[in-house]
C-alpha positions in Angstrom: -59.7 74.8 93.9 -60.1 71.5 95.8 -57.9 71.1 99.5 -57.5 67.8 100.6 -56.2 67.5 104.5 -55.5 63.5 104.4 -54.9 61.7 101.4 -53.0 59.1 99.5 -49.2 59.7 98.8 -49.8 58.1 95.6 -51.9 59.4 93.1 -53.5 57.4 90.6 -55.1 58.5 87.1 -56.9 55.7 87.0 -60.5 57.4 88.8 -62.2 57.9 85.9 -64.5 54.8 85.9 -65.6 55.3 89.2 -67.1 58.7 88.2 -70.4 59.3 86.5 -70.9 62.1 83.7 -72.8 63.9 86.3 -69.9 63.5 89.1 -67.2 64.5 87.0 -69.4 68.1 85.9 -69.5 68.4 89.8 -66.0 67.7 90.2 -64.9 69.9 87.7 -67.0 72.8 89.1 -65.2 72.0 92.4 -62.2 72.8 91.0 -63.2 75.9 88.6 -65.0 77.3 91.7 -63.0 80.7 92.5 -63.8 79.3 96.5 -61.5 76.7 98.3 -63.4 73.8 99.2 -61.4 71.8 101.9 -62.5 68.0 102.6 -60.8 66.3 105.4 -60.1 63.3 103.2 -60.8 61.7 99.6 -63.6 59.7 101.0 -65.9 63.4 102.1 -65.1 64.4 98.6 -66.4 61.3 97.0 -69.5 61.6 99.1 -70.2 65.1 98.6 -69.8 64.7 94.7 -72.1 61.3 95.1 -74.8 63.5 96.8 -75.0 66.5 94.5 -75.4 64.3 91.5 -78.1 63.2 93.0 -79.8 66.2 93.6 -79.4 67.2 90.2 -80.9 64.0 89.2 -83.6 63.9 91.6 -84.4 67.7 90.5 -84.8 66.5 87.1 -86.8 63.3 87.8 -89.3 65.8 89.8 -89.5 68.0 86.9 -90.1 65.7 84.5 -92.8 64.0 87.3 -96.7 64.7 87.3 -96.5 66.0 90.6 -98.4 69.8 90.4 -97.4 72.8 91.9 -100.3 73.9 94.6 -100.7 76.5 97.1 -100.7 74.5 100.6 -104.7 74.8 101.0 -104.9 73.0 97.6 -101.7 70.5 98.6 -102.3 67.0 97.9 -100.6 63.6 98.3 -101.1 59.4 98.2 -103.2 58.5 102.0 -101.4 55.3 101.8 -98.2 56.8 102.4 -99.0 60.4 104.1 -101.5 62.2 106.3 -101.9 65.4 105.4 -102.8 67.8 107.7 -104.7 71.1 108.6 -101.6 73.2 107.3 -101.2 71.3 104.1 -98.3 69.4 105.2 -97.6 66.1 104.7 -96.9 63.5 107.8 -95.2 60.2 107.4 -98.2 57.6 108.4 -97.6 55.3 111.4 -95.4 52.3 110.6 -94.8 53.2 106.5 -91.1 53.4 106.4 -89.8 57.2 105.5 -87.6 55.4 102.3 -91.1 53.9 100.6 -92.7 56.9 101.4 -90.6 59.4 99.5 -90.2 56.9 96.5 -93.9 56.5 96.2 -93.8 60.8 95.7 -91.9 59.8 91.9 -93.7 56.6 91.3 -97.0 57.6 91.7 -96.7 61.4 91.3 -99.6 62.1 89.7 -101.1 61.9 92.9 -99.2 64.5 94.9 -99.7 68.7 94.4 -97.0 71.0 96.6 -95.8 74.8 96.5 -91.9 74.9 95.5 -90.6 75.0 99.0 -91.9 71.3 99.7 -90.8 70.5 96.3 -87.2 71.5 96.9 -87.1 69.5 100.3 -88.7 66.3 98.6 -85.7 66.6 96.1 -83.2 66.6 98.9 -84.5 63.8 100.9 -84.8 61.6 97.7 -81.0 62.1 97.0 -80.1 61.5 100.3 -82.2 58.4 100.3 -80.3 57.6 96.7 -76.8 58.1 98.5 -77.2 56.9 102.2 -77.7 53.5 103.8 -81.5 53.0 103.4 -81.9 51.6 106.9 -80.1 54.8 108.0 -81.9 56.6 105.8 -85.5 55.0 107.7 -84.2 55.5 111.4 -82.9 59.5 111.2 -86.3 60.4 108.8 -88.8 58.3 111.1 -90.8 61.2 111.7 -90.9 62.8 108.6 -93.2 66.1 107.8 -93.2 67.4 104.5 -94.3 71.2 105.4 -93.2 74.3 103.2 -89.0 74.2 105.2 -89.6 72.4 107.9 -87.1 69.7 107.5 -85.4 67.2 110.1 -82.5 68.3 111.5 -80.2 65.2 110.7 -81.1 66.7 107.0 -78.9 69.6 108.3 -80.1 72.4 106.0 -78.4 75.6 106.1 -77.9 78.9 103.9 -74.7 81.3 103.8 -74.4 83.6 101.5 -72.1 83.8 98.6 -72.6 83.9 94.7 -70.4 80.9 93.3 -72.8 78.2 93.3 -72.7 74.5 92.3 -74.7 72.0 90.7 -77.2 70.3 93.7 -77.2 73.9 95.3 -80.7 75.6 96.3 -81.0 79.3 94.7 -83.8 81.5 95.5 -85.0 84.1 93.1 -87.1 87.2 94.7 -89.8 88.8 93.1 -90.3 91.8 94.8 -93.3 93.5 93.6 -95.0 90.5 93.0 -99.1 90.6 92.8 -100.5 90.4 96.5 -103.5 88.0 95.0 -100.7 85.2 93.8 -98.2 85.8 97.0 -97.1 82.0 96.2 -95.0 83.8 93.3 -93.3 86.2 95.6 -90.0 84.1 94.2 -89.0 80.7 93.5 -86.7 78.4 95.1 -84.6 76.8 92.3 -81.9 73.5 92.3 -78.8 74.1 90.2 -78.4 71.7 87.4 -75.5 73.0 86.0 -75.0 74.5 82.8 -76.6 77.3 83.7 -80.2 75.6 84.1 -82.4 75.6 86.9 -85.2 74.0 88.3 -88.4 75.5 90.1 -91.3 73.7 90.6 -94.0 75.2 88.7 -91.9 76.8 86.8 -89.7 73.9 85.4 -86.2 73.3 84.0 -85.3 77.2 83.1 -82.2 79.1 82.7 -81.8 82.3 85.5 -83.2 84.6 82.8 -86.0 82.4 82.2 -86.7 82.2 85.9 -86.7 85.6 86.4 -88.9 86.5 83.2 -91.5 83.9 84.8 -91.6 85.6 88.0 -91.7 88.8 86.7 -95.3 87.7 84.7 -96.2 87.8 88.0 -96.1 91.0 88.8 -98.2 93.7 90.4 -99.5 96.0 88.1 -97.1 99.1 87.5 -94.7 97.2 88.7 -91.1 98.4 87.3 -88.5 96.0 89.9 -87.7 92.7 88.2 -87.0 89.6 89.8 -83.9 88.7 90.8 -81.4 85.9 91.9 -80.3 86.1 95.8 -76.7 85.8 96.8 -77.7 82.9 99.2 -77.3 79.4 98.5 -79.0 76.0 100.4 -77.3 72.8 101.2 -77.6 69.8 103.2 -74.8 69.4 105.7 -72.4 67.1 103.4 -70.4 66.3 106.5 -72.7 64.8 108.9 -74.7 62.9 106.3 -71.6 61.1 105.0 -71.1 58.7 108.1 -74.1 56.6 106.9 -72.9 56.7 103.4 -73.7 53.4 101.1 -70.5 52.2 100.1 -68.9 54.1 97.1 -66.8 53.2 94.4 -63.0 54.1 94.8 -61.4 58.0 93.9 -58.6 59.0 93.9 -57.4 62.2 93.1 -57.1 62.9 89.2 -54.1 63.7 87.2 -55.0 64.3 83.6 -54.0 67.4 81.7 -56.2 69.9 82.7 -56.0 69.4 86.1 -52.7 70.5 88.7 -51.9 68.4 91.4 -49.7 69.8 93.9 -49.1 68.9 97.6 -48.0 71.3 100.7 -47.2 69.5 103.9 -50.0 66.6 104.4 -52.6 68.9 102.3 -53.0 68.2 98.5 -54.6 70.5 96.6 -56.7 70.0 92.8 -56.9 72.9 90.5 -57.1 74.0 86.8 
């Protein structure tokens, strides 16, 4: 169920339009969610759903990318664009502008080679890239080191537990007796597509069951634990990043038939 603190007194069905098929799978997992998401207004919404989608999307661009999964020693990326240094890391060369930098990773990805970590923050920066002002986008990321998670904090990444995920959230699956020679596959963080698919780098586009029964080929011998998804789930901070939002086509709240609208005081709230 959706809560909205602030919003229009009139409701108007006409929002369709302004939602993609990938935005209106995000909203309606908003409101099928057994958790209460509350946005201060219609506007945080908009941007929140904007920014998922784009996750998902830059998940499945990545995937579908020539960009290699690589242990850091063997990490590799485009010199015009990055220096990469004694860890592996990539670092954002002198004067190249974060924004080109990032693209270059899915234009020219044959050139790049990461561990999923990296991979999971590259995806996150490209949709905030896709969904922010790009001048924004070049002053808060001006430093930018690609490194396992070490991210910048205007990226705000946190974790909280819980098990009610949605699509553009970042799952981690454990593999806990996993073979000490191969400790890159001691689990796998994932994106949430949606309809039960996920995506790993090096792994690809799975469902959980095919995550787990990829990590669990990588295995110690004798080993009887399987893999397994973790209760914890990875977002950027939604909130903070939406002030530098590029502008977005107009929502309003939907009233179709499989969707109640009610309103309490100056709070209206969205559910199935």
């Amino acid at each position: 169920m959706i809560r909205i603190l602030a919003s229009p007194s009139g409701l108007s069905p006409s929002y369709s339009s302004s939602l993609s098929q990938n935005e209106q799978a995000i909203l309606n997992a908003l409101v099928s969610s057994p958790v209460l998401y509350t946005y201060p207004n219609e506007r945080q919404l908009r941007f929140e759903i904007a920014l998922r989608a784009h996750i998902v999307q830059a998940a499945v661009d990545l995937a579908k990318s020539r960009a290699r999964f690589a242990i850091f020693r063997f990490s590799r990326c485009n010199g015009q664009f990055w220096e990469r240094d004694e860890r592996g890391g990539f670092r954002l060369r002198p004067g190249v502008p974060a924004s080109e930098a990032i693209k270059d990773i899915f234009v020219n990805s044959e050139l790049y080679a990461f561990e999923c970590a990296t991979a999971i923050v590259i995806v996150f920066y490209k949709a905030v890239l896709d969904t922010i002002d790009v001048a924004a986008f070049n002053r808060l990321f001006a430093n930018l080191l690609l490194y396992d998670w070490h991210t910048d904090r205007d990226l705000g990444i946190h974790t909280k537990k819980g098990e009610h995920f949605l699509p553009g959230d970042c799952l981690y699956f454990k593999n806990p007796e996993f073979d000490p020679s191969t400790p890159q596959w001691q689990g796998e963080n994932t994106i949430y597509l949606g309809d039960g698919l996920f995506y790993g780098h090096g792994i690809g586009i799975q469902t959980e069951d095919g995550i787990i029964a990829a990590l669990n080929r990588k295995r110690k011998r004798g080993a009887t634990k399987s893999a397994y998804l973790l209760p914890h789930i990875t977002q950027v901070n939604f909130t903070y990043l939406s002030q530098f939002a590029r502008p977005l086509s107009e929502f309003r709240l939907p009233l179709r038939p499989s969707f109640i609208a009610g309103t309490l005081g100056s709070a209206t709230f969205l559910y199935r």
